[in-house]
C-alpha positions as a Python dict, from the first residue, in 0.01 Angstrom:
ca = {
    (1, 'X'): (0, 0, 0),
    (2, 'X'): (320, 242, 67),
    (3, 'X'): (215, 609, 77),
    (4, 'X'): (-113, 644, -146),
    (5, 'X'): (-319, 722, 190),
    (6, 'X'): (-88, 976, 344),
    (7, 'X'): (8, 1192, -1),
    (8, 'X'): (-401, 1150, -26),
    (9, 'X'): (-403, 1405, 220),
    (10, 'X'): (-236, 1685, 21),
    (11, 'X'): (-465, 1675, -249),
    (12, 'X'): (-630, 2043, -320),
    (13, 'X'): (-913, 2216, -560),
    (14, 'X'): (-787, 2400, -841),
    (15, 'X'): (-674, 2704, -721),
    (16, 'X'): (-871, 2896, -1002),
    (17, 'X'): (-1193, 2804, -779),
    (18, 'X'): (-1101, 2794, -434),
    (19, 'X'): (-835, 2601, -201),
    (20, 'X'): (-799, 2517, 150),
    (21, 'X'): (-573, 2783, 309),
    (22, 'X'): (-384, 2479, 502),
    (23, 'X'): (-276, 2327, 193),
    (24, 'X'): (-11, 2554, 60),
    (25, 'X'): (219, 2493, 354),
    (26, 'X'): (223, 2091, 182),
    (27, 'X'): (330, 2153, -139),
    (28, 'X'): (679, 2184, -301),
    (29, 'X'): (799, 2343, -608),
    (30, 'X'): (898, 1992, -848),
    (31, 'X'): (1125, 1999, -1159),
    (32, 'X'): (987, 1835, -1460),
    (33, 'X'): (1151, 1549, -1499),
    (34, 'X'): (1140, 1270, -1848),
    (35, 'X'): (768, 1073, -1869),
    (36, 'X'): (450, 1271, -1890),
    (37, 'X'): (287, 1126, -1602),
    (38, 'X'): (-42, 1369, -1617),
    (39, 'X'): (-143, 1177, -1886),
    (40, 'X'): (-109, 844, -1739),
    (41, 'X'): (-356, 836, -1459),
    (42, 'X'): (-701, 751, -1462),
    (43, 'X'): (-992, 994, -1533),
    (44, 'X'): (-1345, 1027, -1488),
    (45, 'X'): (-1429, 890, -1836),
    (46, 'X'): (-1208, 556, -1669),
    (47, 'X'): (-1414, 542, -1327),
    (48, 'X'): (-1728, 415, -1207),
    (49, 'X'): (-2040, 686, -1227),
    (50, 'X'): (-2088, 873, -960),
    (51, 'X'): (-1667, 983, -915),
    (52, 'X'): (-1601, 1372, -952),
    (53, 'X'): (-1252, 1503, -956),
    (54, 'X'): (-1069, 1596, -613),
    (55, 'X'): (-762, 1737, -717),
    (56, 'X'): (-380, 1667, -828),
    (57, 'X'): (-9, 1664, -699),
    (58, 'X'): (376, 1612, -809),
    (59, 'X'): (526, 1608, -504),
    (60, 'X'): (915, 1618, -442),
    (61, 'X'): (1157, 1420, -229),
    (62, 'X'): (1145, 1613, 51),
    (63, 'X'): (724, 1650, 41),
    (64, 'X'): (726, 1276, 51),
    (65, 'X'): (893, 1281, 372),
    (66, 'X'): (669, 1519, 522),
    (67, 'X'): (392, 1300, 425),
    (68, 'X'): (555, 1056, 632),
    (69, 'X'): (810, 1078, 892),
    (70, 'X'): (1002, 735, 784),
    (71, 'X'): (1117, 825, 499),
    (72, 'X'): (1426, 1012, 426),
    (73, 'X'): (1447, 1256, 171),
    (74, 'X'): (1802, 1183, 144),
    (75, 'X'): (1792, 871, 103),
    (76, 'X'): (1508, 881, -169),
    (77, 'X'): (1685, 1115, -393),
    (78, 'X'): (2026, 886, -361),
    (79, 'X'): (1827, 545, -459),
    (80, 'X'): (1716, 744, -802),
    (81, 'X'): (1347, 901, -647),
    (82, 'X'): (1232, 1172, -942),
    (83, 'X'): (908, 1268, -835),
    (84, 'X'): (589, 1145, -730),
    (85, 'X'): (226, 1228, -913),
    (86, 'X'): (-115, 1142, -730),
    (87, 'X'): (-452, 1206, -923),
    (88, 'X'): (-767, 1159, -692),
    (89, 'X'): (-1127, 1108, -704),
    (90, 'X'): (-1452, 1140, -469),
    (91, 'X'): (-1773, 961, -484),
    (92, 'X'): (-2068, 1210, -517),
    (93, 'X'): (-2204, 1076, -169),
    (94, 'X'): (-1822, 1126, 23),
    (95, 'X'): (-1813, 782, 103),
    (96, 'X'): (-1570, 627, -132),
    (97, 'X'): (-1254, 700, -297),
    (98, 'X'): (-1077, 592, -623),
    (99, 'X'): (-673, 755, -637),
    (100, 'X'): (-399, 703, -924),
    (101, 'X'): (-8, 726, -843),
    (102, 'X'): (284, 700, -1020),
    (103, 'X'): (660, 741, -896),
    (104, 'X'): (935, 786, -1129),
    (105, 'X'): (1265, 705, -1115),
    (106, 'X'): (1602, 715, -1271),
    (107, 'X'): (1569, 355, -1425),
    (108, 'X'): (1413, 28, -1387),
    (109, 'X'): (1639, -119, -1153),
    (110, 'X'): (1583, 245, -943),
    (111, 'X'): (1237, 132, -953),
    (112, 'X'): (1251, -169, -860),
    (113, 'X'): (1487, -74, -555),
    (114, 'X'): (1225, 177, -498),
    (115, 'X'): (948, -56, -451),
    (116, 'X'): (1064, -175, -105),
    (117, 'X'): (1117, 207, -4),
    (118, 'X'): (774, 315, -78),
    (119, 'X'): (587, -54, -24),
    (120, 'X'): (812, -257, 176),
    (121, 'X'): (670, -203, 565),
    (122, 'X'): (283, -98, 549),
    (123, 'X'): (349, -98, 951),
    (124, 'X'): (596, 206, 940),
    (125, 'X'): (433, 407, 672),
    (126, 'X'): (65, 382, 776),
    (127, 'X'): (-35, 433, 1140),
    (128, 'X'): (-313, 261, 1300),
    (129, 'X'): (-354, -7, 1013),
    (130, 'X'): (-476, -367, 956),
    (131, 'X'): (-302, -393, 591),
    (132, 'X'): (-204, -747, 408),
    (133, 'X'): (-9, -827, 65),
    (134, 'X'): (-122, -1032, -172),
    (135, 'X'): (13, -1141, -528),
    (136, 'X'): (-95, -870, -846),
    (137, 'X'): (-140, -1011, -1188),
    (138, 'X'): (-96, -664, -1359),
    (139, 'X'): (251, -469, -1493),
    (140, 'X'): (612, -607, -1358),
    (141, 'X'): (758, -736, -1043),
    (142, 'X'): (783, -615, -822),
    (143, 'X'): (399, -621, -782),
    (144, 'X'): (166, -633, -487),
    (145, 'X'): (-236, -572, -402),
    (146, 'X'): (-287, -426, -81),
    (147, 'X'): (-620, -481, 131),
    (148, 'X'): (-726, -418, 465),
    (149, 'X'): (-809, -103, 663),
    (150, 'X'): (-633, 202, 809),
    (151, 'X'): (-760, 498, 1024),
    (152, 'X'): (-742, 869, 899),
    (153, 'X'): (-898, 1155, 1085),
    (154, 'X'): (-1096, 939, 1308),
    (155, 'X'): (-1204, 751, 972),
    (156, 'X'): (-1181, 340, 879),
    (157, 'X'): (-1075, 311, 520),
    (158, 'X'): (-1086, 5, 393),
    (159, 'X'): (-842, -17, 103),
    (160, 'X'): (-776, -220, -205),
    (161, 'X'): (-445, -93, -314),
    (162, 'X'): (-269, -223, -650),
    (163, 'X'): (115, -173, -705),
    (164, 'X'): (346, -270, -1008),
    (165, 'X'): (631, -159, -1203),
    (166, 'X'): (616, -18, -1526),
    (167, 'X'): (1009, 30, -1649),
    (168, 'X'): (1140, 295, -1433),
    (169, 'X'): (782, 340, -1289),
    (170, 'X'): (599, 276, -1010),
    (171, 'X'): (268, 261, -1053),
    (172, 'X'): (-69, 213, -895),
    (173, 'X'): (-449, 233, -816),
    (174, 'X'): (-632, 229, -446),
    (175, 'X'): (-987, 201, -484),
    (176, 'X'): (-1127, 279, -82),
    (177, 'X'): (-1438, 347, 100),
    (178, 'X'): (-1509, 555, 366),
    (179, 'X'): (-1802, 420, 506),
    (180, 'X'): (-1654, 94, 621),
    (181, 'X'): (-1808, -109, 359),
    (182, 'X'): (-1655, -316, 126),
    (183, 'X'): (-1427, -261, -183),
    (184, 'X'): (-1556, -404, -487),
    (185, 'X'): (-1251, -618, -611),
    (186, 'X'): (-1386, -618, -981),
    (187, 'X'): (-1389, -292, -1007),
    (188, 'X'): (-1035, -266, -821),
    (189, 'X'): (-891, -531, -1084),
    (190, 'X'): (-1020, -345, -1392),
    (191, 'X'): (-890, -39, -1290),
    (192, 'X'): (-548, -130, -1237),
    (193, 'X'): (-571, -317, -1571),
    (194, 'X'): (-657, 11, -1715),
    (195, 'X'): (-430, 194, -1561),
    (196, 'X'): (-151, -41, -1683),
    (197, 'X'): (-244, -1, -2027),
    (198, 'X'): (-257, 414, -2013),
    (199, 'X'): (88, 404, -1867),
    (200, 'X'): (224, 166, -2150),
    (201, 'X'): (37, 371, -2436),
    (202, 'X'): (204, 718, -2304),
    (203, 'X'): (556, 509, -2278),
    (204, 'X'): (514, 410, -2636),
    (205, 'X'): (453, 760, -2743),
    (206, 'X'): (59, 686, -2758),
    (207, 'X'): (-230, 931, -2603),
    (208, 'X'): (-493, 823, -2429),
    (209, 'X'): (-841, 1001, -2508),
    (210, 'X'): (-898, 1315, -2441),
    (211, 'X'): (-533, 1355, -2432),
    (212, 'X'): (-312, 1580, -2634),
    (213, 'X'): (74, 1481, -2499),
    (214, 'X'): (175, 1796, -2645),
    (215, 'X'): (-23, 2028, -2432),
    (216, 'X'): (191, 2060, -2139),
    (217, 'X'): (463, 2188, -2324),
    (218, 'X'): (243, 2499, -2449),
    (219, 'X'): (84, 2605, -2103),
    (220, 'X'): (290, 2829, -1866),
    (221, 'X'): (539, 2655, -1636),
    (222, 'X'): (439, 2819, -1295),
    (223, 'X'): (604, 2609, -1109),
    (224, 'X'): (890, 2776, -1133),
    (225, 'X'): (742, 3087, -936),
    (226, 'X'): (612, 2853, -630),
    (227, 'X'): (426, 2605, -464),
    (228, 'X'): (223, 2342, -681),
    (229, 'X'): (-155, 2345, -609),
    (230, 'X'): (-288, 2161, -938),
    (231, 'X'): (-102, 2030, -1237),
    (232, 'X'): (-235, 1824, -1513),
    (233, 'X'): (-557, 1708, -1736),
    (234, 'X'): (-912, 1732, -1728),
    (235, 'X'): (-1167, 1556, -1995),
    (236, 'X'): (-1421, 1756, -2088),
    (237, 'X'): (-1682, 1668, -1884),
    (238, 'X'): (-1459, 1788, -1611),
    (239, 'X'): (-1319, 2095, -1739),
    (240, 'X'): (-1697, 2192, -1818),
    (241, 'X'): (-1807, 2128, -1461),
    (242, 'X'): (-1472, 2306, -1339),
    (243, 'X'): (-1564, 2660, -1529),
    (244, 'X'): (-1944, 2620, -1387),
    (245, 'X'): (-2101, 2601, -1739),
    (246, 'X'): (-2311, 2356, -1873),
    (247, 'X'): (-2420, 2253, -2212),
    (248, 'X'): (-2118, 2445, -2413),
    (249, 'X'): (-1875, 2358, -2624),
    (250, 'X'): (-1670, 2268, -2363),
    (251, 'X'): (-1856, 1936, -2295),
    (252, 'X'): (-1730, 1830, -2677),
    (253, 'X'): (-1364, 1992, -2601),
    (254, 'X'): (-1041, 1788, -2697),
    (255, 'X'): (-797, 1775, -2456),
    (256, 'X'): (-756, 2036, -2091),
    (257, 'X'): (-433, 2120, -1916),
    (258, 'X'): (-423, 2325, -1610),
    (259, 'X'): (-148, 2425, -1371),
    (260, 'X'): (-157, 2599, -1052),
    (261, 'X'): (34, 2740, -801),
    (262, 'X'): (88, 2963, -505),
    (263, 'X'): (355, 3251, -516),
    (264, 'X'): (684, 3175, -354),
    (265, 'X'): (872, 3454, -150),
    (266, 'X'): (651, 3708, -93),
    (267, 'X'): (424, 3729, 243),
    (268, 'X'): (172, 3522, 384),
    (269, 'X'): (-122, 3494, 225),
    (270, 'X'): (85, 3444, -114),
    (271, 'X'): (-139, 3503, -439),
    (272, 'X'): (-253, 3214, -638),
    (273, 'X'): (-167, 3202, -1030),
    (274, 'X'): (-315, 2928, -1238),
    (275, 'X'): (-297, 2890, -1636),
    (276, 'X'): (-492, 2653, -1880),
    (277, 'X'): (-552, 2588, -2223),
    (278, 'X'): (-818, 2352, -2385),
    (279, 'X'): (-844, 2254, -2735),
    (280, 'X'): (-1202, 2294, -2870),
    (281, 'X'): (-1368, 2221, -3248),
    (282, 'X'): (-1284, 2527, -3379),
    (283, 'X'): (-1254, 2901, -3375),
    (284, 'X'): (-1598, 2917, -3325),
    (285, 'X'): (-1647, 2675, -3034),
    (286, 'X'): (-1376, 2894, -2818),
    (287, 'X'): (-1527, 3189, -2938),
    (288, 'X'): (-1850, 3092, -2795),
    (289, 'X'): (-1675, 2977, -2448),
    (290, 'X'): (-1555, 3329, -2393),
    (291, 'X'): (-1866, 3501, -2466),
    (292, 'X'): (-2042, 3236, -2220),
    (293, 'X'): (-1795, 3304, -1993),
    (294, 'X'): (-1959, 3646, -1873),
    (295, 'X'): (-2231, 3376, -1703),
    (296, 'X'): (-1990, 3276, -1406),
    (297, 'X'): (-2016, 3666, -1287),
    (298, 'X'): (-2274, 3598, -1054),
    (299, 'X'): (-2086, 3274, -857),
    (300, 'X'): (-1812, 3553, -801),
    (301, 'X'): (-1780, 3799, -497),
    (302, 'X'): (-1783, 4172, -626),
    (303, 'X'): (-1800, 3963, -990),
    (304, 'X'): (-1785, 4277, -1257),
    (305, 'X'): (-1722, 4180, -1630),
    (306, 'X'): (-1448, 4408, -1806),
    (307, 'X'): (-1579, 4601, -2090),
    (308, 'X'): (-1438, 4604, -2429),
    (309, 'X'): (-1092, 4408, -2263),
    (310, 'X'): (-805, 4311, -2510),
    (311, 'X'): (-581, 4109, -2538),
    (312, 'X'): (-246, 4087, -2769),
    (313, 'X'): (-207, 3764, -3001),
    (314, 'X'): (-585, 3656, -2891),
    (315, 'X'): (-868, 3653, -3141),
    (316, 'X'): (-1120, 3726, -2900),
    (317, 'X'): (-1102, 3768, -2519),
    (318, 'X'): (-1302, 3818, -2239),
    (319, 'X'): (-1211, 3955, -1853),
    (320, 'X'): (-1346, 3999, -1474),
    (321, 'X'): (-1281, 4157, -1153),
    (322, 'X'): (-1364, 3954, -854),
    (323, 'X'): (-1281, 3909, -450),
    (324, 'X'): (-1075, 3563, -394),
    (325, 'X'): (-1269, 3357, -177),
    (326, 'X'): (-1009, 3266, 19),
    (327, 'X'): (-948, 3624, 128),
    (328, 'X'): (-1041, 3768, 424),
    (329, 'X'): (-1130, 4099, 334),
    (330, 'X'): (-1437, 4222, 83),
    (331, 'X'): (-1200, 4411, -148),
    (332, 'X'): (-1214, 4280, -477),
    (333, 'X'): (-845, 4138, -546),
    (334, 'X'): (-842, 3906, -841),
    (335, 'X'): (-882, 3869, -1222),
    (336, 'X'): (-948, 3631, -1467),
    (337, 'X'): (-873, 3662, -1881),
    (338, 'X'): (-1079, 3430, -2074),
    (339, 'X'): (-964, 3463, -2418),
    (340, 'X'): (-898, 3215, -2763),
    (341, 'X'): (-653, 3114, -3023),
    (342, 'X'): (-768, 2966, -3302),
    (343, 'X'): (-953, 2671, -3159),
    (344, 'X'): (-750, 2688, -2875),
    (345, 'X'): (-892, 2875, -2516),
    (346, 'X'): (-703, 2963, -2271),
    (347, 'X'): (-763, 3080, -1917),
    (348, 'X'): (-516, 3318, -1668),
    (349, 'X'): (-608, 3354, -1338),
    (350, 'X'): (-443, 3600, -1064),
    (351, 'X'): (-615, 3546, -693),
    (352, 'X'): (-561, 3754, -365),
    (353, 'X'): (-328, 4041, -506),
    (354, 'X'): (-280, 4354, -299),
    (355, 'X'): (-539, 4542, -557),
    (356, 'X'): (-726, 4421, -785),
    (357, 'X'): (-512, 4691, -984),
    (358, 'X'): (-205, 4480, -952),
    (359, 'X'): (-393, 4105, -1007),
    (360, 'X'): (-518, 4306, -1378),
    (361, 'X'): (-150, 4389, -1469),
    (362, 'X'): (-64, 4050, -1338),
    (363, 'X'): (-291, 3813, -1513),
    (364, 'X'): (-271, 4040, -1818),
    (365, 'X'): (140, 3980, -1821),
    (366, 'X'): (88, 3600, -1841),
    (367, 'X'): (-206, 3592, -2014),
    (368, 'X'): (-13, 3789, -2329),
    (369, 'X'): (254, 3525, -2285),
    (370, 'X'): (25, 3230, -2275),
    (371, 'X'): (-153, 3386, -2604),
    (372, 'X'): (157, 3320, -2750),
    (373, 'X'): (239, 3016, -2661),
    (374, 'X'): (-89, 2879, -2780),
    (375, 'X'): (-25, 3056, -3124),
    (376, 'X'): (13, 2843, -3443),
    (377, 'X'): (369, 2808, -3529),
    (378, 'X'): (511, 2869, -3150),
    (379, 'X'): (818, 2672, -3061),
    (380, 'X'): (852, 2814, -2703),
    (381, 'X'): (646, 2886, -2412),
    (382, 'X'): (823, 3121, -2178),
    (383, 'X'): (726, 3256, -1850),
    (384, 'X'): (764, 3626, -1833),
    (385, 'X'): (876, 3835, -1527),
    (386, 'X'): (602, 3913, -1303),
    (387, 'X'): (541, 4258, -1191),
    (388, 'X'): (806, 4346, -963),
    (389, 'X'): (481, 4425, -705),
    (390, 'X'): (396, 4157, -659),
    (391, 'X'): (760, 3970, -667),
    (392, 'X'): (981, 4250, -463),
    (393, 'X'): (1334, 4204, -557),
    (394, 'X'): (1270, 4049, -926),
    (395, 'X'): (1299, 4230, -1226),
    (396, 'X'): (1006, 4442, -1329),
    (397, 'X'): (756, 4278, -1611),
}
């Protein structure tokens, strides 16, 4: 079972629509490192009905440790440790819990070193448990399923946990409940199946549906400027529920990448940035997703729609003013640019700036840049300098 139930914990909304306030002390900035792992865990489209999204993590060598106090960060990066991805999702009714993971390392034999670090003693890496191996028929050896139960925050999960190596992955599927009823071990075995064979397509170069392998490389790398809140795909009927629209063009949209983060080196409460693009039909489906956009003014606090915004290198573009809801004051103090390219829309999102003056320049600054990194012919995607208000002591945008 290793670590799935503790980095389970760290898992956050998108920042774009709200975050617990106690998550940002968990996360870590992570370098990108070789596979794309967003595109190897499972999705909605992959789940039983009834599963919504619950949020996404890389998480570092040291952020593994803090999710667990046996572990030494140390001695993880020294045995070939790369990074660590966890995708989770929630049953409608709260009461069950289906969670993709995969660990990458510096080669197969890393991995399979690995395995024992991250799976060997269930006793020392989950408290208050009642966990047993068993054999797994899926991926490489080493291999193990994982059942049994384990407390967390005065809960009983009862766990079905599936483990294998994939080459220089380590990969796997726990499929819990929360109600102390019982896992269904058909559904565990067909998701760990599936799982297997989205890791091996994206390893031969394949994409799953819904996925465009490309995409990450043409959306903003935040990362660099903090602390990971969200990274990585949504299908569409997840990236239409996300924006709070129904019935758009979003529910037929291609492929969704998102990234998230919150702002390193600057004062407590840091502002949140996030980034996204989506491919849609055509010019005329993200055309109509920016004009629809004006619809999520209400949901907002202090929601005011910009008239007549612009935007350079976007063919049409939409903007609002809005209080963060994780702020604590009634000032509004973020803004979101809704805008296309081509068949391409992308959304910039600045939260809890010290004006809503400075979250305008802000999101403006990266939304230019991620305008032209979604246009046709780009071969880079920098990340421009943000305004030196809101970063003191970097250079100004």
């Amino acid at each position: 079972m290793g670590l799935t139930r503790r980095v389970g914990v760290t898992l956050v909304v998108l920042a774009v629509f709200g975050l617990p306030p106690a998550a940002l002390a968990l996360q870590t900035p992570v370098p990108v490192v070789g596979a794309n792992l967003y595109a190897m865990t499972l999705d909605s489209a992959d789940l039983p009905d009834g599963y919504v999204f619950e949020g996404e993590a890389v998480l570092d060598a040291e952020m593994m440790a803090d999710s667990n106090e046996s572990l030494d960060p140390a001695a993880l990066t020294e045995a070939g440790f790369q990074r660590y991805y966890v995708s989770s999702y929630l049953s409608e009714d709260r009461n069950a819990r289906i969670r993709s993971y995969i660990s990458e390392w510096a080669s197969p034999e890393a991995a399979t070193a690995g395995f024992e670090l991250l799976e060997g003693d269930d006793g020392a890496l989950v408290a208050e448990a009642e966990l047993a191996d068993g054999a797994a028929e899926v991926g490489e050896e080493p291999r193990e399923v994982t059942t049994g139960t384990y407390t967390e925050e005065e809960l009983t999960v009862t766990t079905l946990d599936t483990t294998f190596r994939q080459g220089a992955l380590l990969v796997g599927v726990a499929v819990e409940t929360l109600d102390e009823s019982d896992v269904d071990a058909e559904v565990a075995s067909d998701l760990a199946s599936t799982l297997q064979e989205r890791v091996a397509m994206v390893l031969g170069g394949e994409a799953p549906e819904s996925i465009d392998l490309t995409l990450p490389d043409r959306v903003l790398d935040l990362e660099a400027q903090g602390f990971s809140i969200q990274i990585g795909y949504l299908n569409s009927a997840e990236v239409e529920a996300l924006y709070g629209l129904s019935d758009s063009p979003l529910g037929e949209s291609g492929s969704s990448f998102v990234t998230a983060i919150a702002l390193a080196g600057v004062a407590e409460p840091p502002p949140l940035l996030a980034s996204g693009a989506t491919i849609l039909a055509d010019e005329d489906a993200a055309a109509e997703v920016v004009e629809q956009s004006g619809d999520l003014v209400p949901s907002l606090a202090n929601g005011e729609q910009i008239e007549d915004a612009e935007l350079e290198g976007a063919d049409t573009v939409a903007a609002l003013s809005y209080t963060s809801a994780l702020s604590s004051g009634d000032e509004p103090d973020s803004y979101r640019i809704v805008f296309s390219v081509g068949a391409t829309l992308g959304v910039v999102d600045v939260q809890r700036a010290t004006t809503v003056e400075l979250a305008e320049e802000t999101a403006t600054v990266l939304a230019t840049a991620q305008a032209a990194c979604l246009a046709d012919g780009a071969t880079t995607c920098e990340l421009p300098a943000l305004p030196v208000e809101l970063v003191p002591g970097t250079p100004a945008a």
